[in-house]
N, C-alpha and C positions, 0 to 999 in steps of 0.2 A: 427517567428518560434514558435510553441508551443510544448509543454513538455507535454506529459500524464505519471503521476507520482502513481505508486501503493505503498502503505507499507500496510506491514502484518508484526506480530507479530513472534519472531524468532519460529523456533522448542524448542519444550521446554518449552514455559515459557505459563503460564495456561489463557486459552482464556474465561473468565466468560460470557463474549457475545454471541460468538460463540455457548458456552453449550446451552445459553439458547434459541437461534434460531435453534440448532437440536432437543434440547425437545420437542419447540415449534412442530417441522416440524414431528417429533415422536406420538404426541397429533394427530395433522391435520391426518394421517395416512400413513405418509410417512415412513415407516419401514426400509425402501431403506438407508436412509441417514445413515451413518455411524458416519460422525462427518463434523462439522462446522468451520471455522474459518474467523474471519471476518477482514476485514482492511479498508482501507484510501482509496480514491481515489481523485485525485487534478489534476487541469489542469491549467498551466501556460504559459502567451502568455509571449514572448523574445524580445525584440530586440540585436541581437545578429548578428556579422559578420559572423562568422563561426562556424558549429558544436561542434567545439574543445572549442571554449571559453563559447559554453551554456552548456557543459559538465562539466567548469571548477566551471561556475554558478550554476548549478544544486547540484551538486553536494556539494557547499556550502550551499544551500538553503535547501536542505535535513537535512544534519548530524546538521547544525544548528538550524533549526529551525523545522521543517515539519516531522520528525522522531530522536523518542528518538533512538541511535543506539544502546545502551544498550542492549533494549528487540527489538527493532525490523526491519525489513531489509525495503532498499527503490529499487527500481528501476524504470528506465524510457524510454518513447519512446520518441525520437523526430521527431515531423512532421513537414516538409515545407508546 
């Protein structure tokens, strides 16, 4: 089973990255972009019985380690 895992950073809390890839994309002539914000992208393969206990995994693996929860949110797909 594998896990396609996005985090981004909450509402709120100031994306210095992000500024600087709409600047960027502002410079290039993109006038269009409004604002940027950037995240994480992680893909983990499972051996897991069922949904519910990669969920229970994931889940663990996030707020543990793979996103600060503090400043920022995680979510995930899981694919068979």
């Amino acid at each position: 089973m594998k896990a396609k895992i996005h985090i981004t950073l909450k509402n709120g809390v100031l994306d210095p990255q992000g500024r600087a890839i709409a600047g960027a994309l502002h410079n290039m002539g993109y006038g269009e972009v409004e604002d940027v914000r950037q995240g994480k992208y992680i893909e983990v393969d499972l051996k897991s019985a069922d949904k519910e206990s990669a969920k229970k995994t994931l889940d663990k693996i996030c707020s543990s380690l793979l996103a600060n929860t503090v400043v920022e949110n995680y979510k995930y797909e899981l694919v068979e």
